[in-house]
ROTI-520165 format. One record per atom (N, C-alpha, C): atom name; x, y, z; residue number from 1. Coordinates in steps of 0.1 Angstrom, whole numbers. Example, Ala and Ser with C-alpha at 12.3 -4.5 7.8 and 13.67 -1.06 7.14 Angstrom:
<rs>
R   sero       x       y       z   tido
R      N     132     -57      78      1
R     CA     123     -45      78      1
R      C     132     -33      78      1
R      N     128     -22      71      2
R     CA     137     -11      71      2
R      C     129       0      79      2
</rs>
This chain:
<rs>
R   sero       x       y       z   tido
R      N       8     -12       0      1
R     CA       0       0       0      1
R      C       9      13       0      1
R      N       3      21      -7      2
R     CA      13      34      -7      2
R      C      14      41       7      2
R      N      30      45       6      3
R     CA      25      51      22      3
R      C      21      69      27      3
R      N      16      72      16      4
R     CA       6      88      17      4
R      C      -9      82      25      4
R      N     -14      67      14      5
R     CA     -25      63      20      5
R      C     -25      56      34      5
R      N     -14      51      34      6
R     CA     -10      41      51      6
R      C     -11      54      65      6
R      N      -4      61      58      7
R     CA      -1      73      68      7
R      C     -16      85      71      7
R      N     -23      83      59      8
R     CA     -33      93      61      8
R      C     -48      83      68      8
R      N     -48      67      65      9
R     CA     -57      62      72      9
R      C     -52      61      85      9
R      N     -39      61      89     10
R     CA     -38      59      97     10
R      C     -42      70     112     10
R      N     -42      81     104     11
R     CA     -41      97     113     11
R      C     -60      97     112     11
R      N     -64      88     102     12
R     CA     -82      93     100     12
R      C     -90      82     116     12
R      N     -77      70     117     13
R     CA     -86      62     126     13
R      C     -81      65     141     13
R      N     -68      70     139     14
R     CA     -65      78     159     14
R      C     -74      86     157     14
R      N     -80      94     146     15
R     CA     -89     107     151     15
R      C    -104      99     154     15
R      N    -104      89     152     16
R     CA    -119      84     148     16
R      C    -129      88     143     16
R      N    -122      90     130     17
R     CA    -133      93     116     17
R      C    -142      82     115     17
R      N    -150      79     112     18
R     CA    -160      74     102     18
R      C    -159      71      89     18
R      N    -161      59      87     19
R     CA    -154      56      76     19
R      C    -143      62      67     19
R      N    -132      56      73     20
R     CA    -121      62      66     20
R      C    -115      63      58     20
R      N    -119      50      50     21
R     CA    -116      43      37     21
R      C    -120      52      29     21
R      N    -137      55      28     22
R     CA    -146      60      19     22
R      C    -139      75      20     22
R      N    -139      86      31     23
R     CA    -134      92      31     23
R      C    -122      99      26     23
R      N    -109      91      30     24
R     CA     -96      94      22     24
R      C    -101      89       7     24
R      N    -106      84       1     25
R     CA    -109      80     -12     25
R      C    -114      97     -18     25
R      N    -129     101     -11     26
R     CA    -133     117     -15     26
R      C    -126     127     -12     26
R      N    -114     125      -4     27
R     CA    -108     138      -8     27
R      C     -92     135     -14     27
R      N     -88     123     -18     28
R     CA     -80     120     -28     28
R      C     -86     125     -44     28
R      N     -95     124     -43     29
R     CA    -105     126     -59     29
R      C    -104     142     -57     29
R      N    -107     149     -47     30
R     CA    -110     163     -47     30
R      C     -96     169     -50     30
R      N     -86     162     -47     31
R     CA     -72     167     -47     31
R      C     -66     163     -59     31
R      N     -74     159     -68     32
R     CA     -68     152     -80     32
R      C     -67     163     -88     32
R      N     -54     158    -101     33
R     CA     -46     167    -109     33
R      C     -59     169    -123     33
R      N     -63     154    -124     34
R     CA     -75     152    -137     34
R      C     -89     149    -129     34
R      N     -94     143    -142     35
R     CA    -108     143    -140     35
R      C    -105     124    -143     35
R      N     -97     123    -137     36
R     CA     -98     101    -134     36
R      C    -102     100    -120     36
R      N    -112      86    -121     37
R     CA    -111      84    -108     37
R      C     -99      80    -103     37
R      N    -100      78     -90     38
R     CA     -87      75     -82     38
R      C     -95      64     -70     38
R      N     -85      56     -71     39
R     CA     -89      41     -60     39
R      C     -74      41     -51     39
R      N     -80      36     -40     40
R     CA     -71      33     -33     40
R      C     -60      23     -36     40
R      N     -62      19     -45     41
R     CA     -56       3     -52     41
R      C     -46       3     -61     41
R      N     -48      17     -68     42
R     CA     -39      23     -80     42
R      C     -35      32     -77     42
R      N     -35      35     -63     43
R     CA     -31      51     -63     43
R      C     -15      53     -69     43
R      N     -10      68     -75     44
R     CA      -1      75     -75     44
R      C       1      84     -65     44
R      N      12      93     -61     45
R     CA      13     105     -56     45
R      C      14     114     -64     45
R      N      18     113     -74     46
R     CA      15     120     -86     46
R      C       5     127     -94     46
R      N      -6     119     -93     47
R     CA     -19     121     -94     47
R      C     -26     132     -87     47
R      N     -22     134     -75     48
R     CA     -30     149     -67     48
R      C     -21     160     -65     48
R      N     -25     168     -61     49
R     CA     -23     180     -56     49
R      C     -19     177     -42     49
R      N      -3     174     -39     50
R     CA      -3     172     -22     50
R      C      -6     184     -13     50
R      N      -5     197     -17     51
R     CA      -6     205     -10     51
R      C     -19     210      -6     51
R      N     -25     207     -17     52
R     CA     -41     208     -13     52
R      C     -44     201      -5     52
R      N     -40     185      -5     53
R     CA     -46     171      -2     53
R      C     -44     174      12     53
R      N     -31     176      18     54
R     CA     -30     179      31     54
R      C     -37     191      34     54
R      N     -39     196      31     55
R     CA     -49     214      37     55
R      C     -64     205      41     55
R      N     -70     199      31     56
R     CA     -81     190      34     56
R      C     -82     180      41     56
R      N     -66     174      46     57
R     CA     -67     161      56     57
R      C     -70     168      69     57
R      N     -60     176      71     58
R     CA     -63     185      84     58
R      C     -75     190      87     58
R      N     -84     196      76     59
R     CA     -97     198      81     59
R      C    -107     191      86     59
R      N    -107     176      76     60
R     CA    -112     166      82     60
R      C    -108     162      96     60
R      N     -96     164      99     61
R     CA     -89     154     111     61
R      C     -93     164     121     61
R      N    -100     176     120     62
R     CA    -103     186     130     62
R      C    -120     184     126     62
R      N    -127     175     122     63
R     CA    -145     169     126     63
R      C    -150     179     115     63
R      N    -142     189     107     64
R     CA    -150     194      93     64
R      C    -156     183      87     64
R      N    -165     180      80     65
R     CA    -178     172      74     65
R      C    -172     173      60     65
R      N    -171     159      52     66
R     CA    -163     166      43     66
R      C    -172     172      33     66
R      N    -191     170      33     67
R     CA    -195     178      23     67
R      C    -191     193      26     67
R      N    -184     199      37     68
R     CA    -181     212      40     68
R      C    -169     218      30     68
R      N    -164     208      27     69
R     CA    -150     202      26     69
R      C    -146     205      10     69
R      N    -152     197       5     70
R     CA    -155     198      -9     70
R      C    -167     203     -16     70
R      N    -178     209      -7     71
R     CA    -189     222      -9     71
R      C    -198     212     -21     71
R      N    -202     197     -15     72
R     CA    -209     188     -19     72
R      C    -217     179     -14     72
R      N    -235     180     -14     73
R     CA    -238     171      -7     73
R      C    -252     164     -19     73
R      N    -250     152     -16     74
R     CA    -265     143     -27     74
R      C    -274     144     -17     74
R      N    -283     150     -26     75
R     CA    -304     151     -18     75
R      C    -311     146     -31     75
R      N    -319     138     -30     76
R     CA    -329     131     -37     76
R      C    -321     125     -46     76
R      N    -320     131     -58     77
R     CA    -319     124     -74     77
R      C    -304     132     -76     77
R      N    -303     142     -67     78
R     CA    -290     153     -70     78
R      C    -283     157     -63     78
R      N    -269     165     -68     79
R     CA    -256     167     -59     79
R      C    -266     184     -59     79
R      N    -259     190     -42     80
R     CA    -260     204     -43     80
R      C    -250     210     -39     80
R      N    -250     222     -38     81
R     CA    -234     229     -37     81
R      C    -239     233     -19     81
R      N    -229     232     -12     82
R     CA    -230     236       1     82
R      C    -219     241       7     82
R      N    -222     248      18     83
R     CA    -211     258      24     83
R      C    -216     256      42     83
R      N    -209     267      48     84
R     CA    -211     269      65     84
R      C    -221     274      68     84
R      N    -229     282      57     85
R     CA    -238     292      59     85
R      C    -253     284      54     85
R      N    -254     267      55     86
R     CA    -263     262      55     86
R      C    -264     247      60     86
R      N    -276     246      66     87
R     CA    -278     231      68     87
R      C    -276     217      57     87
R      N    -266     209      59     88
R     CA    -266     204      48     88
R      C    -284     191      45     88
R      N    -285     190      35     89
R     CA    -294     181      32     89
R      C    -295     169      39     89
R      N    -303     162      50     90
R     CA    -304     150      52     90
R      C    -314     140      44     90
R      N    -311     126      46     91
R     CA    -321     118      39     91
R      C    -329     117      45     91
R      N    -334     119      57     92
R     CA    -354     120      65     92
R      C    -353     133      58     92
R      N    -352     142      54     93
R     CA    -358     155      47     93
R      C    -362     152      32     93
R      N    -360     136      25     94
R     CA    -364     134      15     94
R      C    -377     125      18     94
R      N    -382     125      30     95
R     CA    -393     121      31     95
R      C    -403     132      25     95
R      N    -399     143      26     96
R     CA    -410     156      23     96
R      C    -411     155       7     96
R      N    -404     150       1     97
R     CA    -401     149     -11     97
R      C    -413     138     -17     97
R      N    -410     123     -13     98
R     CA    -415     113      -6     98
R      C    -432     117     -10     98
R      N    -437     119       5     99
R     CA    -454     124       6     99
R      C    -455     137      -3     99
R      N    -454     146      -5    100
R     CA    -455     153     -15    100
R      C    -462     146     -32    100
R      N    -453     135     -38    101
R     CA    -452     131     -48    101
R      C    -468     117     -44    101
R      N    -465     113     -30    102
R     CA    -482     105     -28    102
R      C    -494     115     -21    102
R      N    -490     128     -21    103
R     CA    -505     135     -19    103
R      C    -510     141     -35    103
R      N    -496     148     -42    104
R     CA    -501     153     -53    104
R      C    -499     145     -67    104
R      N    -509     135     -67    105
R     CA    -504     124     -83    105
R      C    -504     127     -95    105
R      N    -511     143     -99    106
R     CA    -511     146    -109    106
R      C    -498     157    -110    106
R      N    -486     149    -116    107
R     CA    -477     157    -115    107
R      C    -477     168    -124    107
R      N    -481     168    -135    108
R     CA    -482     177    -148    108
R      C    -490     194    -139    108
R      N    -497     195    -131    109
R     CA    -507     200    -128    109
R      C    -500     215    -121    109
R      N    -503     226    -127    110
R     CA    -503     242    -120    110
R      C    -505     239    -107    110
R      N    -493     243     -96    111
R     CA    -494     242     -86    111
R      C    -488     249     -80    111
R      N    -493     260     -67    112
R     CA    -482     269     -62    112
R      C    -478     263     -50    112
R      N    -465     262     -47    113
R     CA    -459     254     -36    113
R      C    -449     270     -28    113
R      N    -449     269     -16    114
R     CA    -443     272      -7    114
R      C    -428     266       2    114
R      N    -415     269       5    115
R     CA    -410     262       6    115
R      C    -403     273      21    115
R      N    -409     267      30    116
R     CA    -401     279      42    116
R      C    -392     274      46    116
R      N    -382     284      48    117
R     CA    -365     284      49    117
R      C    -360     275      46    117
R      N    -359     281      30    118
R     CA    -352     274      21    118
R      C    -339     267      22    118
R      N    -332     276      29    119
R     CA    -317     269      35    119
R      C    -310     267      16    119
R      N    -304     256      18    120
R     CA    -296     253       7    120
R      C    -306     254     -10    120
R      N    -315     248      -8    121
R     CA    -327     250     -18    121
R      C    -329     236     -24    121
R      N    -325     228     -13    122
R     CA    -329     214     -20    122
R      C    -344     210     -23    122
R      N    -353     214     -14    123
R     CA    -367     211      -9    123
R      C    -371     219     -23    123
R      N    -369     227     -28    124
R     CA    -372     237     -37    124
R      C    -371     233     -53    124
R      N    -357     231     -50    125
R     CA    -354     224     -63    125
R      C    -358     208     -71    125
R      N    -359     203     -62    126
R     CA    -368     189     -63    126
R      C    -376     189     -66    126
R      N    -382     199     -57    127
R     CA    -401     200     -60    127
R      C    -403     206     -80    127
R      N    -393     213     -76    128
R     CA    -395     217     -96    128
R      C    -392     204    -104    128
R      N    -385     200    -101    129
R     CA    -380     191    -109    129
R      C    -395     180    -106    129
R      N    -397     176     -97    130
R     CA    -406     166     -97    130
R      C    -421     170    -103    130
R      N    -427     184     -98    131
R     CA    -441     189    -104    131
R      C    -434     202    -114    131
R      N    -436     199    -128    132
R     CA    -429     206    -139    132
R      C    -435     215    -142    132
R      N    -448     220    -138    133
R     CA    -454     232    -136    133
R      C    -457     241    -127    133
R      N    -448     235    -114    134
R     CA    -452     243    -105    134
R      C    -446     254    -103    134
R      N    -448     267     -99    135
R     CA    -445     275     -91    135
R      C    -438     276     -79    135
R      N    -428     280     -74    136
R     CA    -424     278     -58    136
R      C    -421     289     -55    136
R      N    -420     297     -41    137
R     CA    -416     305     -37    137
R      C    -406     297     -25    137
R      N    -397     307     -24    138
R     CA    -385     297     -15    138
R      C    -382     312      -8    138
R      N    -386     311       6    139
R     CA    -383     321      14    139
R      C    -376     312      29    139
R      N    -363     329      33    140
R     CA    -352     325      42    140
R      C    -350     335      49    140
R      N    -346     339      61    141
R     CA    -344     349      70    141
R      C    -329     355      66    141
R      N    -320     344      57    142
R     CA    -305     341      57    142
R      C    -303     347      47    142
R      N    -296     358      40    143
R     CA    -294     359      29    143
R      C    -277     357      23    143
R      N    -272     352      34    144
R     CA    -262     345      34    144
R      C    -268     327      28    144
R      N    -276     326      35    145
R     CA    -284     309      29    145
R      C    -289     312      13    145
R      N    -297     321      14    146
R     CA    -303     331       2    146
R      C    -295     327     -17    146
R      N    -282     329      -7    147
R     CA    -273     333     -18    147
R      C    -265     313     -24    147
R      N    -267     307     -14    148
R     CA    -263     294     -15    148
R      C    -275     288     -27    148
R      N    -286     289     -17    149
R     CA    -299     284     -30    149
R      C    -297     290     -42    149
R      N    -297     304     -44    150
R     CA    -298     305     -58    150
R      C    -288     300     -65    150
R      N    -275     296     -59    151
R     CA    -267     289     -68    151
R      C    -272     278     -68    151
R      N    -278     270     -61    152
R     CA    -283     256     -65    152
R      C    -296     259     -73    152
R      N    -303     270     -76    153
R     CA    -312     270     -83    153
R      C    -308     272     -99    153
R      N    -298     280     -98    154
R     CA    -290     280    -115    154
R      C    -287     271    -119    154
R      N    -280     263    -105    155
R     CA    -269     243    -111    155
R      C    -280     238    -118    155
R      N    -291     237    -114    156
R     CA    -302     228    -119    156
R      C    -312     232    -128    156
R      N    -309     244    -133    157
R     CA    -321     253    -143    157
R      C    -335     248    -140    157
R      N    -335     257    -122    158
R     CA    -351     259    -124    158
R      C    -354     270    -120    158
R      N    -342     281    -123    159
R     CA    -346     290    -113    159
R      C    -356     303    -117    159
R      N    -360     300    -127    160
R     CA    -373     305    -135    160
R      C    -387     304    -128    160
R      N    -384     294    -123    161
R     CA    -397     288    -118    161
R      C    -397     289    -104    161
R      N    -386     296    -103    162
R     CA    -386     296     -82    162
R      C    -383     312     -80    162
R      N    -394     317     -74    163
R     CA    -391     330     -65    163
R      C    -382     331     -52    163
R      N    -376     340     -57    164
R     CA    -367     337     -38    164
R      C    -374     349     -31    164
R      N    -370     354     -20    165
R     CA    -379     364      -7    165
R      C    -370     361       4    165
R      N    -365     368       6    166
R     CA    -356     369      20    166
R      C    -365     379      33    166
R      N    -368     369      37    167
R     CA    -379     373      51    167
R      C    -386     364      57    167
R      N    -396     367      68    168
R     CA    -402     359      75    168
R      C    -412     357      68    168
R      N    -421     343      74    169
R     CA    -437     339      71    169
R      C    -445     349      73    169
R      N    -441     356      81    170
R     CA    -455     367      82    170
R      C    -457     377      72    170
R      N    -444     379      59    171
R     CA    -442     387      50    171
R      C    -451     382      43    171
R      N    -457     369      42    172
R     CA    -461     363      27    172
R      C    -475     361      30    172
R      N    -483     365      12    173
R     CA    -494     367      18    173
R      C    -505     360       6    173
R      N    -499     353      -3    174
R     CA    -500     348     -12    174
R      C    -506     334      -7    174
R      N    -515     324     -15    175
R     CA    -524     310      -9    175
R      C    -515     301     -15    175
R      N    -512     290     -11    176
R     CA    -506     281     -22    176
R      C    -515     264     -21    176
R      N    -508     257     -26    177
R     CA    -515     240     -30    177
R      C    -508     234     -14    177
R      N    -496     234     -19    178
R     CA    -489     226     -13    178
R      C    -475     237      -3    178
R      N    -474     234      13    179
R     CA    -464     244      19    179
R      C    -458     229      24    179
R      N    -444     231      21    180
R     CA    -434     225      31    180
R      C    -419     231      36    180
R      N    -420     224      50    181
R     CA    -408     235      57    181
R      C    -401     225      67    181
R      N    -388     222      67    182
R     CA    -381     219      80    182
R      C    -372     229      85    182
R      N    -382     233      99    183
R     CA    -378     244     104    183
R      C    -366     243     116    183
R      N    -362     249     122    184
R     CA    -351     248     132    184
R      C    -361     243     142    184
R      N    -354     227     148    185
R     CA    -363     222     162    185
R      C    -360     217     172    185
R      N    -347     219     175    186
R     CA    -339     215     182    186
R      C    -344     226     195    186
R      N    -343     219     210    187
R     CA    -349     225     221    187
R      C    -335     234     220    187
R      N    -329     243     234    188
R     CA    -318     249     236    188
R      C    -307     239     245    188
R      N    -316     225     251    189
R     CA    -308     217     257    189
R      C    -305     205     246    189
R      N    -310     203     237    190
R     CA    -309     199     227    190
R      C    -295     202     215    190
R      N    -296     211     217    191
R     CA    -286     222     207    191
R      C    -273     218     215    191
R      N    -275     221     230    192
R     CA    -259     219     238    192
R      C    -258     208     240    192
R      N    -262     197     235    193
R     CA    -257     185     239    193
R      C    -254     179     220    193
R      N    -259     186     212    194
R     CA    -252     180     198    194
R      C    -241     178     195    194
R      N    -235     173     185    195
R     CA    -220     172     181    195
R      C    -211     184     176    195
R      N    -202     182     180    196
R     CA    -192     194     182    196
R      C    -192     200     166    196
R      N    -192     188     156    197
R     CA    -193     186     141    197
R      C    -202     199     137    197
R      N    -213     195     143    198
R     CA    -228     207     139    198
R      C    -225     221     145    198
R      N    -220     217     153    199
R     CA    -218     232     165    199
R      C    -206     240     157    199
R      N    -196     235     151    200
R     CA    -186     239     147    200
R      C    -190     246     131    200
R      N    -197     235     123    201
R     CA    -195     234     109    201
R      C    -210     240     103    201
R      N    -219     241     115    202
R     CA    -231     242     101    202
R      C    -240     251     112    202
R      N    -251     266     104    203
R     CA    -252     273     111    203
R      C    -266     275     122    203
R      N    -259     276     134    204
R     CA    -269     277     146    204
R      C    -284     276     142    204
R      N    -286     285     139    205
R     CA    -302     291     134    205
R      C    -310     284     125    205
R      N    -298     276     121    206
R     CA    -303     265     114    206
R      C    -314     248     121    206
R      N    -305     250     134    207
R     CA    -313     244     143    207
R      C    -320     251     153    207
R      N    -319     257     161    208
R     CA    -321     263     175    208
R      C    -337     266     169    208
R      N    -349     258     179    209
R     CA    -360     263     176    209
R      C    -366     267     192    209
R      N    -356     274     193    210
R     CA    -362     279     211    210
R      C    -360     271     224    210
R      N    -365     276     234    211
R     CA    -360     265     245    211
R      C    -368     253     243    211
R      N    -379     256     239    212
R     CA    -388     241     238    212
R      C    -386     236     224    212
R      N    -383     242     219    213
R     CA    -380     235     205    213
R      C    -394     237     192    213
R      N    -400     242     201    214
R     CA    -417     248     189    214
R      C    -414     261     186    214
R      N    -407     270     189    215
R     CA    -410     283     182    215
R      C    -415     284     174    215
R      N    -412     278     159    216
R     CA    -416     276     149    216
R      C    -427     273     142    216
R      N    -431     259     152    217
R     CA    -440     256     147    217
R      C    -457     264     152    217
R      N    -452     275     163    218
R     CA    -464     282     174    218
R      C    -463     287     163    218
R      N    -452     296     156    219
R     CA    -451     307     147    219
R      C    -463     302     135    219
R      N    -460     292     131    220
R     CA    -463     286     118    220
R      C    -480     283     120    220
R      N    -482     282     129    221
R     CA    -500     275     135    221
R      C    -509     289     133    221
R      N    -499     301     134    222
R     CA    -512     308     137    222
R      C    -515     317     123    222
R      N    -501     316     113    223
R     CA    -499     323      98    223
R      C    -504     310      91    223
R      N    -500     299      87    224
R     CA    -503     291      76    224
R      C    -515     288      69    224
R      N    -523     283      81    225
R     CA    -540     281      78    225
R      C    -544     292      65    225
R      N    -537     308      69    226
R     CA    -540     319      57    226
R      C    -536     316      47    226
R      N    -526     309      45    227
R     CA    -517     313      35    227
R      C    -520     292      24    227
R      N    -531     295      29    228
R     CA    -536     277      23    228
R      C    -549     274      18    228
R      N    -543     275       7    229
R     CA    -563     271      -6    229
R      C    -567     263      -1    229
R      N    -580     259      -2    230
R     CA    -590     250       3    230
R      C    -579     235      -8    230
R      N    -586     225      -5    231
R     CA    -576     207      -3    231
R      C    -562     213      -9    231
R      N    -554     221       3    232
R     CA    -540     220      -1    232
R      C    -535     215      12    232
R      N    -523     212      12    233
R     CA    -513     205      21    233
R      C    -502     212      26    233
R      N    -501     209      39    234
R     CA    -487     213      48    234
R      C    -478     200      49    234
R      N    -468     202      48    235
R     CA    -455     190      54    235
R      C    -447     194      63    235
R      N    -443     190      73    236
R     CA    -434     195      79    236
R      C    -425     184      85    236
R      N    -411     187      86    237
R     CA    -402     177      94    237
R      C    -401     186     107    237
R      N    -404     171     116    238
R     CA    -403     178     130    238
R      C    -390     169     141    238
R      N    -388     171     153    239
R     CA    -378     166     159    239
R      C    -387     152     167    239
R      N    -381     145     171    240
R     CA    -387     130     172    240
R      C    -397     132     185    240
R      N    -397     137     191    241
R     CA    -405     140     202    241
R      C    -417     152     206    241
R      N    -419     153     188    242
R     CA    -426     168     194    242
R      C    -438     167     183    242
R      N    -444     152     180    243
R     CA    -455     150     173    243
R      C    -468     152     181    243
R      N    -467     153     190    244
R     CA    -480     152     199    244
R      C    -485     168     202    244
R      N    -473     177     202    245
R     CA    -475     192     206    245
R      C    -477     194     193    245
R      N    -470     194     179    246
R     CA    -473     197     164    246
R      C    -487     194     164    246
R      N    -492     182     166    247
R     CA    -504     178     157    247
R      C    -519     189     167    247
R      N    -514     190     181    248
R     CA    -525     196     189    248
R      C    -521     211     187    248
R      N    -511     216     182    249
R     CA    -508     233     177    249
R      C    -515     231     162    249
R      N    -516     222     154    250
R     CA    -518     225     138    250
R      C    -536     226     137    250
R      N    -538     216     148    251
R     CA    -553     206     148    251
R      C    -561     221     153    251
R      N    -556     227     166    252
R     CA    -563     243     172    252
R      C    -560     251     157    252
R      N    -555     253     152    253
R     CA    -554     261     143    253
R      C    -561     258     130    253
R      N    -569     250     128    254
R     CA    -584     249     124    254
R      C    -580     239     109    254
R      N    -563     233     108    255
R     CA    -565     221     103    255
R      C    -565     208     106    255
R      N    -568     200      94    256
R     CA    -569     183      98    256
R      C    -558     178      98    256
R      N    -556     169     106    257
R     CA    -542     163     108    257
R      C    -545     152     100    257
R      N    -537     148      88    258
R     CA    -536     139      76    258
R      C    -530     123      81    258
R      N    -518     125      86    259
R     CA    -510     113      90    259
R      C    -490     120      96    259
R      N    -489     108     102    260
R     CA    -477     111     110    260
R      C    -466      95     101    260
R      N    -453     100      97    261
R     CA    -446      91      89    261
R      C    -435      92      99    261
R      N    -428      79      99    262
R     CA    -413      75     109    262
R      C    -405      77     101    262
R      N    -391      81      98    263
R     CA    -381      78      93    263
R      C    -374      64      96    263
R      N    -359      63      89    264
R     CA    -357      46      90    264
R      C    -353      42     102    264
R      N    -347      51     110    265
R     CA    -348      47     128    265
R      C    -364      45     134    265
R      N    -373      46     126    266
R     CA    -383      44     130    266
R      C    -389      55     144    266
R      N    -385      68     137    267
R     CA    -386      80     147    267
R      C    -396      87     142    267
R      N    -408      93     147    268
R     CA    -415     106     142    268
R      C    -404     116     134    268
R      N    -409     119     119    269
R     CA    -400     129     115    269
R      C    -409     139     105    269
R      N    -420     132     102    270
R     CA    -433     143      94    270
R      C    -443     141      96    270
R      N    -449     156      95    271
R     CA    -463     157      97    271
R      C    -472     159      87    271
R      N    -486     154      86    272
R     CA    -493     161      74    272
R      C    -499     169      78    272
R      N    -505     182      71    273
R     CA    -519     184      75    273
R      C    -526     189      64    273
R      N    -539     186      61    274
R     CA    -547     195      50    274
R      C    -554     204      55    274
R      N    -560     214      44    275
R     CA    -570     224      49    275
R      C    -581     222      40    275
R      N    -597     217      44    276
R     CA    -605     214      33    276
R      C    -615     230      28    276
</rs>
């Protein structure tokens, strides 16, 4: 085995990386001179950029995330570009994606969709891609995040079809079909007890949804019902423990609670609701 790779798995498993294999593999490729893959099996030294390659080992070996890393994360069907200045995409957030596509089956169909705090613009960008006539508005408090989405709304040419709005829900005043949002839900004891990774790499406000962890959703119970045509739909991803206060804040606020979905740990992670 070459010893760049002996030496750099070796410094990935004292730090106790996570999967270190896969990892020194993505940022051997990120450090590369061409556009060849690169395997641990064939490697050259030759092949990369050492000086880069090290600038990136060290960041990793200091709990940087390497989609931070290489400003790369896959959500649904697609890579997005990502930075500090946003949550990266998780796979329970492709659940919203998911129900979405089994509440509305006529994909072809005029539809205005809502997408609150847009963050990176994955929720946004899928949704175009999946309903080819829809409409979206993608609103963010961040216009540091603001500025992340529109580049992922260019990478993917839909950004015709998506309004951006840098502001709160209470700015908007427009009805739509379908609103989906995963909002910040982390309690404040919640937040100090997460990984140093999140605390370090990806931004606060992204999570922190108050001491109880509803701000959001109090926020969201008493604007949304307005802002929702008769048989349209809410989605929301929520934190694993806070389906029971969601569905009794959404249900007083004069909608029907549709159904509650687990993600693959088998955790509460979305909500429906309709308005008839």
């Amino acid at each position: 085995m070459n010893n760049l790779i002996k030496l750099s798995l070796k410094k990935l498993k004292i730090h106790n990386i996570p999967n270190p294999d896969l990892d020194l593999r993505i940022l051997l490729n990120y450090s590369s001179k061409s556009k060849k893959e690169i395997f641990l099996s064939n490697f050259n030294d030759i092949d990369i950029d050492l000086h880069k390659f090290h600038i990136i080992l060290n960041r990793r070996l200091n709990f940087e995330p390497i989609s931070k890393i290489i400003n790369k994360k896959n959500f649904w069907k697609y890579d997005f570009y990502v930075d500090h200045n946003v949550l990266d995409p998780r796979p329970e957030t492709e659940l919203i994606i998911e129900e979405s596509l089994k509440l509305l089956t006529k994909k072809n169909k005029k539809i205005n969709i809502l997408d609150l705090g847009t963050g990176s613009g994955c929720l946004a960008v899928c949704l175009a891609k999946e309903f080819i006539n829809s409409k979206i508005t993608a609103i963010d408090i961040s216009t540091k995040a603001m500025k992340v989405a529109s580049k992922n709304f260019n990478i993917h040419k839909c950004k015709n079809r998506i309004t951006k709005r840098i502001c709160t829900v209470e700015s908007v005043n427009k009805k739509f079909d379908l609103i989906v949002s995963n909002p910040p839900y982390l309690s404040k004891d919640d937040y100090q007890n997460t990984s140093e990774e999140i605390k370090n790499y990806e931004p606060k406000k992204a999570f922190c949804g108050g001491n109880d962890g509803l701000f959001f959703y109090k926020k969201f119970a008493k604007k949304l019902p307005k802002l929702m045509k008769s048989n349209s739909y809410l989605i929301l991803e929520i934190g694993e423990k806070q389906a029971l206060n969601c569905i009794k804040l959404f249900s007083n606020s004069g909608l029907n609670f549709v159904k509650k979905v687990k993600d693959l740990q088998k955790k509460d992670r979305i909500l429906i609701f309709s308005k008839l």
